[in-house]
Residue frames as qw, qx, qy, qz and C-alpha x, y, z in Angstrom:
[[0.447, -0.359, 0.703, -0.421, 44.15, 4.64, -9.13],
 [0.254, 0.045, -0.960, -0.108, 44.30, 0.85, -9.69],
 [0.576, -0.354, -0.204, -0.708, 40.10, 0.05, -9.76],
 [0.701, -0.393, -0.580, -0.135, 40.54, -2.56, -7.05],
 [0.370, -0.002, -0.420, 0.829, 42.63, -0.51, -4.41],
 [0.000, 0.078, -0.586, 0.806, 39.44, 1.80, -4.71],
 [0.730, -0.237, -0.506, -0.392, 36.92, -0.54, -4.48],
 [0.565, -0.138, -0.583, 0.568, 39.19, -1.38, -0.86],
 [0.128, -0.008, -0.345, 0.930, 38.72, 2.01, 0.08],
 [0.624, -0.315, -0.237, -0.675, 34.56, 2.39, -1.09],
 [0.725, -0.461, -0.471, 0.199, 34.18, -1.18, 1.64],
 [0.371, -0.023, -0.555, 0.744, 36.32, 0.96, 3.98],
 [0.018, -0.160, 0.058, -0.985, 34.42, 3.63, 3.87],
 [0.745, -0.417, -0.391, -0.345, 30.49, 1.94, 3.43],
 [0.622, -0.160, -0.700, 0.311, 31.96, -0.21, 6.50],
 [0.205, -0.143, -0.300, 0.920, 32.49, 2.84, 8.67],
 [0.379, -0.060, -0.012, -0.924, 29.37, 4.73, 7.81],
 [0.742, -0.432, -0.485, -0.165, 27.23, 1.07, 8.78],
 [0.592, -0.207, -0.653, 0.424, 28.97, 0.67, 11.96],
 [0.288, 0.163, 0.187, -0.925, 27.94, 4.77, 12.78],
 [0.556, -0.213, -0.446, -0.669, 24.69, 4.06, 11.39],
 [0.650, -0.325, -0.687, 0.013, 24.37, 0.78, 13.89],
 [0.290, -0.083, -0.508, 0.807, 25.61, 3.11, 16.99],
 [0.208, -0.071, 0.072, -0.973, 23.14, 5.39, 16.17],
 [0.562, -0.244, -0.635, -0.470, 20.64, 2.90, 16.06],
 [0.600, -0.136, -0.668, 0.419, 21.74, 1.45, 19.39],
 [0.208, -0.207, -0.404, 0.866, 22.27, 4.43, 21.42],
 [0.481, -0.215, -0.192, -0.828, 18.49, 5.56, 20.67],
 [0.494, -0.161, 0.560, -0.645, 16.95, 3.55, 23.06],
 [0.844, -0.003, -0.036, -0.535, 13.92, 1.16, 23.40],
 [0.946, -0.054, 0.267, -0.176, 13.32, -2.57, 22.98],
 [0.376, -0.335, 0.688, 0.522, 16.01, -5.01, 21.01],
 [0.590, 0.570, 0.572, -0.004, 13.18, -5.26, 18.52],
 [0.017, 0.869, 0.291, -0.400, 13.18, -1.83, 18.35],
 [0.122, 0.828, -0.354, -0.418, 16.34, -1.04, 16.85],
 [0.451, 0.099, 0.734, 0.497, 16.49, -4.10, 14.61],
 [0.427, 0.597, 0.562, 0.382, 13.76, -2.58, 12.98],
 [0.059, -0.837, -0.219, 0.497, 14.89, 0.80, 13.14],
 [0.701, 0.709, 0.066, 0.022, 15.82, 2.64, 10.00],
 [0.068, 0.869, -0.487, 0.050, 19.24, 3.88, 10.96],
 [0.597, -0.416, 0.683, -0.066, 20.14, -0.06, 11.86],
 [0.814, 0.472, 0.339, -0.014, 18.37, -1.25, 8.61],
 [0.500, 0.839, -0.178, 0.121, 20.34, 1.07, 6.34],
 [0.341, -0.743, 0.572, -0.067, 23.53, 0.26, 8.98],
 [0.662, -0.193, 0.706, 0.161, 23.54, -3.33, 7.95],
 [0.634, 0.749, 0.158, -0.113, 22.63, -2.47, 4.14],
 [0.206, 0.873, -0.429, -0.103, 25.72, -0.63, 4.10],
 [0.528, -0.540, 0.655, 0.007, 27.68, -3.69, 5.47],
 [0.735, 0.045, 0.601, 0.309, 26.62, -5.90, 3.20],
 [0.534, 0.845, 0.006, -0.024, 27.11, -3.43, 0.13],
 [0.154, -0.818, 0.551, 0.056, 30.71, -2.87, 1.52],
 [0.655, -0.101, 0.743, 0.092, 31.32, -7.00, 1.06],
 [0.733, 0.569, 0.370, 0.035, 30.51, -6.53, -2.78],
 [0.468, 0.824, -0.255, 0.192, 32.88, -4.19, -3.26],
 [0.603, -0.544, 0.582, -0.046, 35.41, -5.86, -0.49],
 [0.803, 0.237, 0.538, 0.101, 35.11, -9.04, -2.86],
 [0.788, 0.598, 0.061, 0.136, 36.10, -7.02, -6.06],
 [0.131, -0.914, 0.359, -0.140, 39.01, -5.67, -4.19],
 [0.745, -0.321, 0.573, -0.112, 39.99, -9.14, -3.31],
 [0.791, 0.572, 0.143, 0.165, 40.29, -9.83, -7.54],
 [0.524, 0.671, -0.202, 0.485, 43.66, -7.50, -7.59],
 [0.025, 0.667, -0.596, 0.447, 45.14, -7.13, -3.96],
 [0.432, 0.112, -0.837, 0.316, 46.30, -10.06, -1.66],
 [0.639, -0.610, -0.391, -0.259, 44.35, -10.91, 1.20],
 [0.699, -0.325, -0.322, 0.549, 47.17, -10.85, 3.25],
 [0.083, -0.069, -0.091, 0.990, 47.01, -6.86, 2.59],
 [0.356, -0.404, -0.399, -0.742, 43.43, -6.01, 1.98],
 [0.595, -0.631, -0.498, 0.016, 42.11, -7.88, 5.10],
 [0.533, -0.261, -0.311, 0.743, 44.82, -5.96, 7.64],
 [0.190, 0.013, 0.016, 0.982, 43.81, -2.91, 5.82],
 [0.478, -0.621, -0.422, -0.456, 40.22, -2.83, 6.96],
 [0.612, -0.206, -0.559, 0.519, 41.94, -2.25, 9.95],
 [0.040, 0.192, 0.014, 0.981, 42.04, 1.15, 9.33],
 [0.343, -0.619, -0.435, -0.556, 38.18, 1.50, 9.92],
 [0.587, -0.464, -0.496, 0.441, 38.84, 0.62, 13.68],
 [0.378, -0.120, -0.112, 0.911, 41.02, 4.08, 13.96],
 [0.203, -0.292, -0.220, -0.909, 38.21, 6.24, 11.98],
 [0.608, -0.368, -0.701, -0.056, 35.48, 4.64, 14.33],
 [0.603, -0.438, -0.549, 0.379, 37.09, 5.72, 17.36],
 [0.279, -0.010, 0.118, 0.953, 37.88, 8.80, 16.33],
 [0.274, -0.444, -0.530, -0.669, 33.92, 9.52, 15.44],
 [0.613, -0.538, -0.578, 0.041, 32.74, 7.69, 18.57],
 [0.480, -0.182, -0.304, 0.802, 35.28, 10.02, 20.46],
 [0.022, 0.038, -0.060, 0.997, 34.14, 13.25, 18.76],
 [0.484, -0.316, -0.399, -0.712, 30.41, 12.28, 18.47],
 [0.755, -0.548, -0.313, -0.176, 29.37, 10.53, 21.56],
 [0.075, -0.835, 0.366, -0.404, 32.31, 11.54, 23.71],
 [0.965, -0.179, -0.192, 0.021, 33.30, 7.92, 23.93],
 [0.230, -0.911, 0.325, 0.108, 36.62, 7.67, 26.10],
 [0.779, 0.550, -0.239, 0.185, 40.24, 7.21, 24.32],
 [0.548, -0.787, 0.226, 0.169, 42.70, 6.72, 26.72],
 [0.169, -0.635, 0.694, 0.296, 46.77, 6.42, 26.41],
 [0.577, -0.101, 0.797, 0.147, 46.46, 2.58, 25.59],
 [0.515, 0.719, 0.387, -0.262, 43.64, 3.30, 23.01],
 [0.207, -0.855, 0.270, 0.392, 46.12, 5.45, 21.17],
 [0.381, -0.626, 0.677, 0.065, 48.50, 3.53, 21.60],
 [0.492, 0.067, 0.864, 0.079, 46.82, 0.82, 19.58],
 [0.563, 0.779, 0.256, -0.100, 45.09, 2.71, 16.94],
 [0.185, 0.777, -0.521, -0.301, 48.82, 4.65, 16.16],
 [0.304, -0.275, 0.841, 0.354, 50.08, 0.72, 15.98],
 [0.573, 0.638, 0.497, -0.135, 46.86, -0.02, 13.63],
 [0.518, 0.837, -0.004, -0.176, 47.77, 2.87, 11.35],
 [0.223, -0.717, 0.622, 0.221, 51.66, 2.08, 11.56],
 [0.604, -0.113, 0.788, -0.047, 50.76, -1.52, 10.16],
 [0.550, 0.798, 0.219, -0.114, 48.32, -0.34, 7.14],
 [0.508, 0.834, -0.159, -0.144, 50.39, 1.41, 6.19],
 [0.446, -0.397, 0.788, 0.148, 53.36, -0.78, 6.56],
 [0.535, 0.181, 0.825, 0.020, 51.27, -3.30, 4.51],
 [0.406, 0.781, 0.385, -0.276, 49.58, -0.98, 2.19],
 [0.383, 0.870, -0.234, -0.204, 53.16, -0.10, 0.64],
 [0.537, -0.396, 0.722, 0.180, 54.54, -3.33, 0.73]]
């Protein structure tokens, strides 16, 4: 595998495990202090900005005009977590807009 395609997918992936990391911060409770300094928010925004170092070397060998669309993808795994872990709700439209999400990636991803 071509080392900046996964260096796209490590940011996908860091990206997704901050943005669970920041829910879980969130959805524990208390003050706004609280869950800035909580550990599961600290290590949530760690991940984010680790994912941007390796976003950036991904950006050395694929086109922005495909690499940025394909952080789309995180949206789809997101909701899909939030769905099965906090029984967030996914209606029709939802769907409807993650299947055009993944239809696009990958549109773009083998263009």
């Amino acid at each position: 595998m071509n080392p900046h395609w996964a260096a796209l997918i490590g940011a996908l992936i860091v990206g997704v495990a901050g943005q669970l990391l920041l829910k879980t911060g969130a959805a524990a409770g208390g003050s706004v202090i609280e869950q800035v300094f909580r550990p599961t928010t600290i290590a949530g925004l760690a991940l984010y900005g680790g994912g941007a170092f390796l976003y950036l070397f991904a950006l050395r060998g694929i086109p922005v005009s495909v690499a940025f669309p394909s952080a789309a993808s995180q949206y789809v795994v997101v909701a899909v977590v939030g769905w099965l872990i906090w029984a967030e709700p996914v209606g029709l439209q939802q769907i409807g807009g993650l299947a055009l999400i993944i239809a696009g990636v990958l549109l773009l991803a083998t263009a």
